[in-house]
N, CA and C of each residue as an Amber inpcrd file, in Angstrom:
protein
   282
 -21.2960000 -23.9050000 -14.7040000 -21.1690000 -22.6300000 -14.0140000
 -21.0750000 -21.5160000 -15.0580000 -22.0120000 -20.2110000 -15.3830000
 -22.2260000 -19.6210000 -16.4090000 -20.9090000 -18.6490000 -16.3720000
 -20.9510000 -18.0530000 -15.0740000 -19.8840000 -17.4580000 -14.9290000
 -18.2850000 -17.7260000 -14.6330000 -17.3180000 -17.3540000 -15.3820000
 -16.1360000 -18.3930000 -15.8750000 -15.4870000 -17.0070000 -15.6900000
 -13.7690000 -17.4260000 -15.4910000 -12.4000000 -16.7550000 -15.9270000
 -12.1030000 -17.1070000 -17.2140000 -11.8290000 -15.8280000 -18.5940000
 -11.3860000 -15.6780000 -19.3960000  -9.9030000 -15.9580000 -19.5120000
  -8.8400000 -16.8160000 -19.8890000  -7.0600000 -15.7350000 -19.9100000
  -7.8940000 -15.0610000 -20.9910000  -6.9530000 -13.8540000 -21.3700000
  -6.6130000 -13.5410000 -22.0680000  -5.6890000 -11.9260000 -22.2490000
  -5.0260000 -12.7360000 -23.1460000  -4.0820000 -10.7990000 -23.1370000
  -3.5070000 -11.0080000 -21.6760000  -2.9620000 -12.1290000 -20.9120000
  -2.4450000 -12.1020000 -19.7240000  -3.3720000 -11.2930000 -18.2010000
  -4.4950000 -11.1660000 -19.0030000  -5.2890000 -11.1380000 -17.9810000
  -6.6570000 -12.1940000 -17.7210000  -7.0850000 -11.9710000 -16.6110000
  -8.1520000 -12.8130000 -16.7170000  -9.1840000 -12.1220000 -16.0250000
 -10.3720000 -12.0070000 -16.8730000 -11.3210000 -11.4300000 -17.3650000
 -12.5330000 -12.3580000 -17.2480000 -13.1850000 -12.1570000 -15.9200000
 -15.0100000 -12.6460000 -15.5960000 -15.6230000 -12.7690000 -16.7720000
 -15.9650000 -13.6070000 -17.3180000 -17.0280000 -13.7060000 -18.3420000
 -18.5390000 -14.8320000 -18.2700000 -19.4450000 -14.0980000 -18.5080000
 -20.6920000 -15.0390000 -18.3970000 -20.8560000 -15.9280000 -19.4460000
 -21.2460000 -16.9490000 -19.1240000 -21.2140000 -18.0290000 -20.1230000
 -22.6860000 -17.9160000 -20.7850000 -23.2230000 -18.0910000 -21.6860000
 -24.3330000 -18.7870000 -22.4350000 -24.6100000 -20.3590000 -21.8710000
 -25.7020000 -20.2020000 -20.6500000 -26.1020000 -22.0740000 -20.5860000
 -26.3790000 -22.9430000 -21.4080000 -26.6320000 -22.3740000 -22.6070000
 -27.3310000 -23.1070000 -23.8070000 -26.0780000 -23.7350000 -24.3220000
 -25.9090000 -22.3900000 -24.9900000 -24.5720000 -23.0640000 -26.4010000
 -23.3110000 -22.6760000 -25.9740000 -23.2370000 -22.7160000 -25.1290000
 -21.7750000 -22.7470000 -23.8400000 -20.7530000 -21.6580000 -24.2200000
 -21.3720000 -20.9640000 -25.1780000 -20.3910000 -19.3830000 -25.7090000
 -20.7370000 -18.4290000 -24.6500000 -19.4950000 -17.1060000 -24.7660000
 -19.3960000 -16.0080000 -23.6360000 -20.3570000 -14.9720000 -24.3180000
 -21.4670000 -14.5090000 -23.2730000 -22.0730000 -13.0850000 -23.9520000
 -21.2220000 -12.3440000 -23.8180000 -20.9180000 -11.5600000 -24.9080000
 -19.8820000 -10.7090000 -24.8740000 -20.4540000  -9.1960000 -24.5990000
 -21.4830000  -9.1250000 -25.3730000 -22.0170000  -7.9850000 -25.1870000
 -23.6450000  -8.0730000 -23.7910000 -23.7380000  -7.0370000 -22.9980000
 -24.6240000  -7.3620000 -22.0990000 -26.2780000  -7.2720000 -22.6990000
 -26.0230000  -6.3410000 -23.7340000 -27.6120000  -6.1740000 -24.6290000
 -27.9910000  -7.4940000 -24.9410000 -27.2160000  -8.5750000 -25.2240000
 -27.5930000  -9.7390000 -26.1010000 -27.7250000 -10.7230000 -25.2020000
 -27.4420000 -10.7010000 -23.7860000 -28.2160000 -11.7320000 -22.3980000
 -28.8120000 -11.0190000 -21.8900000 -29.6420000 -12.0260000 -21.0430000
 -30.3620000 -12.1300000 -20.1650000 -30.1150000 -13.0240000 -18.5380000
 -30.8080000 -12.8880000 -17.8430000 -30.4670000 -14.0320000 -16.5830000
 -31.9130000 -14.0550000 -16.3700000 -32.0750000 -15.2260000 -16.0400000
 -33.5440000 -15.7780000 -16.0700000 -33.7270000 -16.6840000 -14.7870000
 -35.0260000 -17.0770000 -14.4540000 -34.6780000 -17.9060000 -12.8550000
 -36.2920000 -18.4750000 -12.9730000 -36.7890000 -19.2350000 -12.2840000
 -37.4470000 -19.6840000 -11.7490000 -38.3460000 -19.1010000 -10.5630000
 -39.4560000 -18.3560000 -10.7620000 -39.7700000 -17.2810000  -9.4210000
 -41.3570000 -17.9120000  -9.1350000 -41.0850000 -19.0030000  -9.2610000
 -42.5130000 -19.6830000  -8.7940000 -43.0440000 -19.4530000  -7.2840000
 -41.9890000 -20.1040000  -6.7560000 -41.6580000 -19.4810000  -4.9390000
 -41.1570000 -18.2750000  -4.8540000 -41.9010000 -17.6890000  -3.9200000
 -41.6490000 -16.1480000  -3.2840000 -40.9450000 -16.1750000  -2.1520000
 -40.9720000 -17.1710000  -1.6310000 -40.6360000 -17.1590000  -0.3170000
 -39.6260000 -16.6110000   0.3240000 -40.3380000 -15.9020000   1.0860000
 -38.6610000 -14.5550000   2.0640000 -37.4160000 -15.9500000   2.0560000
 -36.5900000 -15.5230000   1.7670000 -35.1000000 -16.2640000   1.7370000
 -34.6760000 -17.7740000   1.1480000 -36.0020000 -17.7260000   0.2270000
 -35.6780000 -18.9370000  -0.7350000 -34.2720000 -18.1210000  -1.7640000
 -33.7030000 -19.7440000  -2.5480000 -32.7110000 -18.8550000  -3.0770000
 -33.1690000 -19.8580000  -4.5460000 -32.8420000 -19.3950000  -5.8280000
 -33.0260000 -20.2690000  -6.9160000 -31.7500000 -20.0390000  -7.8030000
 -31.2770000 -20.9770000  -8.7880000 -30.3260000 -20.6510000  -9.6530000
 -30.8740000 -19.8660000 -10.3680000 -29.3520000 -19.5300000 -11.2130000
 -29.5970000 -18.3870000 -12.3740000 -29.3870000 -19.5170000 -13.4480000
 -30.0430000 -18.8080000 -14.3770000 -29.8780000 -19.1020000 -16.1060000
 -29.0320000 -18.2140000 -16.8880000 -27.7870000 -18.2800000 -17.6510000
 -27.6260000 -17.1300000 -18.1960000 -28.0890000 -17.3010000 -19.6810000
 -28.6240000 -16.3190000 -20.0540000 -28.2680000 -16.8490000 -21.8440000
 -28.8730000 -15.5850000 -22.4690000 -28.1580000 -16.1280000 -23.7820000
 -28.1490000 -14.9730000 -25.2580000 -29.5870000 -14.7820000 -25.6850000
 -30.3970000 -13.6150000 -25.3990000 -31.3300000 -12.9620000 -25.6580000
 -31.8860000 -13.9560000 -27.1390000 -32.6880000 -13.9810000 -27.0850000
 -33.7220000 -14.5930000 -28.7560000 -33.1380000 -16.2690000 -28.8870000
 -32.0240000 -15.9840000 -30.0640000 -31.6610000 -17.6360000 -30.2270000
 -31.2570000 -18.4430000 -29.0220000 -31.1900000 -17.8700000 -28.1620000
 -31.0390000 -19.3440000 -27.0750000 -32.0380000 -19.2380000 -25.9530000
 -32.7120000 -18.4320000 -25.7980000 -33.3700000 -18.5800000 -24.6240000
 -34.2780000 -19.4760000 -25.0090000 -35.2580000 -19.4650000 -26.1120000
 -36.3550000 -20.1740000 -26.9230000 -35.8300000 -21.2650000 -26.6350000
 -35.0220000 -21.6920000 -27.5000000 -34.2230000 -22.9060000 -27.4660000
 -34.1650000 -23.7720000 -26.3910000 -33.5080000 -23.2890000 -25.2600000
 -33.4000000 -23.8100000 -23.9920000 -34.6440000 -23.7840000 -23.4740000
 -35.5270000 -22.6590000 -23.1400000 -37.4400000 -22.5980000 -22.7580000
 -37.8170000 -24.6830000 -23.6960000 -37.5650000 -24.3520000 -24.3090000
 -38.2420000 -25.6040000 -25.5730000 -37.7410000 -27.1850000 -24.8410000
 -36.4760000 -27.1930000 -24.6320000 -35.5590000 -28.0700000 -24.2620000
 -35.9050000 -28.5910000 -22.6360000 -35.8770000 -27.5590000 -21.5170000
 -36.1880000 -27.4530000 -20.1280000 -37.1850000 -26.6120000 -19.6390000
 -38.1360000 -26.0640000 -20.3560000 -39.2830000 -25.8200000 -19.6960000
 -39.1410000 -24.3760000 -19.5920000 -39.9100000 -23.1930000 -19.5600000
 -39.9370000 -22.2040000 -19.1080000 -39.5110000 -21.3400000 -18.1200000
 -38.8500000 -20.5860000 -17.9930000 -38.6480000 -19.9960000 -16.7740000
 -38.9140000 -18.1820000 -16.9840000 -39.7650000 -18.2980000 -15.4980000
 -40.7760000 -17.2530000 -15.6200000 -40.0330000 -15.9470000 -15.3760000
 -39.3260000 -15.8050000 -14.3120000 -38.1190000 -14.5500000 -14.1040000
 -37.0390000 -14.3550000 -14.9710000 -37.1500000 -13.1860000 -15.4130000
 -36.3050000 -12.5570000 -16.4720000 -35.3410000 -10.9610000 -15.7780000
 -34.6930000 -11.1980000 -16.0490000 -34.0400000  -9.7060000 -16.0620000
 -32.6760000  -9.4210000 -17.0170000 -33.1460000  -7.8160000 -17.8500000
 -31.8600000  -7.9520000 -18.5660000 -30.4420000  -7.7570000 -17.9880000
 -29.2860000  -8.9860000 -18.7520000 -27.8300000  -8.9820000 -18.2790000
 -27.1500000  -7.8140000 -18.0200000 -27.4540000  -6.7920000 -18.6320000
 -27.1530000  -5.2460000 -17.8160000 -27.4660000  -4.8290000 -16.6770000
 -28.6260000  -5.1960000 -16.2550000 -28.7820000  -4.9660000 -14.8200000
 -28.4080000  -5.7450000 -13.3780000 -27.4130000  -6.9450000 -13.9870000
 -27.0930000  -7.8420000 -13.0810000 -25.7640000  -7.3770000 -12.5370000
 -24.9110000  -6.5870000 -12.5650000 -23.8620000  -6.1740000 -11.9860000
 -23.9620000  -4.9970000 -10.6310000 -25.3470000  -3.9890000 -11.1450000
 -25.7190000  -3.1250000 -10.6210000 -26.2540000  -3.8540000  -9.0680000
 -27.1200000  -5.1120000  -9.5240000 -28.1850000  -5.4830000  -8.5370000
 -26.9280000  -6.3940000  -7.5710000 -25.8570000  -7.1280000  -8.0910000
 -25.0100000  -8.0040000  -7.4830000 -24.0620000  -7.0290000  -6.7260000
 -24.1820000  -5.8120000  -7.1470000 -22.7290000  -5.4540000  -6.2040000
 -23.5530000  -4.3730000  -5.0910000 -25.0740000  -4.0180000  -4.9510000
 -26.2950000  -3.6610000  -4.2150000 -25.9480000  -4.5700000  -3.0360000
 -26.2700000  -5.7950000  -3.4110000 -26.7960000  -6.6970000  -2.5550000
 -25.0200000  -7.2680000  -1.7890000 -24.1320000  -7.0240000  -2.2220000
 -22.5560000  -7.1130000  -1.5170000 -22.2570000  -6.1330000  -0.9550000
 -23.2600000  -4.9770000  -0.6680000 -22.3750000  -3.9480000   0.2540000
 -21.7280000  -2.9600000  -0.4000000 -21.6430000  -2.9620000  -1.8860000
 -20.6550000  -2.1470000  -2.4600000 -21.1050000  -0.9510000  -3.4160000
 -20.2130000  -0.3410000  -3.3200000 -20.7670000   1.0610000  -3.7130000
 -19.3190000   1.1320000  -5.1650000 -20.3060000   2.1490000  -5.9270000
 -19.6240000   1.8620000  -7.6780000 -18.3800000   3.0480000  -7.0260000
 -18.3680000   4.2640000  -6.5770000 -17.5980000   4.6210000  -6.4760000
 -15.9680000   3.2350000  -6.1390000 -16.1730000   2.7200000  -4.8850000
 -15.1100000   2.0170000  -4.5840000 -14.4760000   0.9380000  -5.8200000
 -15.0520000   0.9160000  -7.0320000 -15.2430000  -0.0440000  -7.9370000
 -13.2890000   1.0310000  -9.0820000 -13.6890000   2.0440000  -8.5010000
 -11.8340000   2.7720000  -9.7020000 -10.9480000   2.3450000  -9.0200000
 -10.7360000   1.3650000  -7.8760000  -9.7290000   0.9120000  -7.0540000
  -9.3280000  -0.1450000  -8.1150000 -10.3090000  -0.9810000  -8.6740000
 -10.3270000  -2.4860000  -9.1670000  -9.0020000  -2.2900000 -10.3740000
């Protein structure tokens, strides 16, 4: 599961995992989420891939095969909290 609870500092802190080499992207420039978009199909659903931009995506592509859908890890918070109904304003409550 890429996405994990951090402790730390007595909090706990969402962090995406690297599928490859099982480390946290820390920074969002340096992942990606990647998928499988062979099927189009209205309400098919596919897993995600997460992983660290350059050294691991290759790596893993090499290991399990290609996967054709890409989008950068910066834009996955925007598109996940779209598709939940939620609006960034309500997000200074958190």
């Amino acid at each position: 599961m890429p996405i994990m609870i951090r402790f730390e500092k007595g909090l706990s802190c969402p962090t995406v995992i690297c599928d490859y080499c099982q480390r946290p992207i820390a920074q969002a420039q340096d992942g990606g989420y990647f998928f499988n978009s062979a099927n189009h199909q209205e309400g098919y659903t596919v897993p995600l891939v997460f992983l660290h931009k350059v050294r691991c995506d290759a790596r893993y592509s090499a290991k399990h095969g290609r996967l054709e859908g890409f989008n950068e890890l910066e834009a996955f918070p925007d598109y996940l909290a779209e598709n939940l109904g939620l609006r960034k304003k309500s997000w200074s409550r958190l």
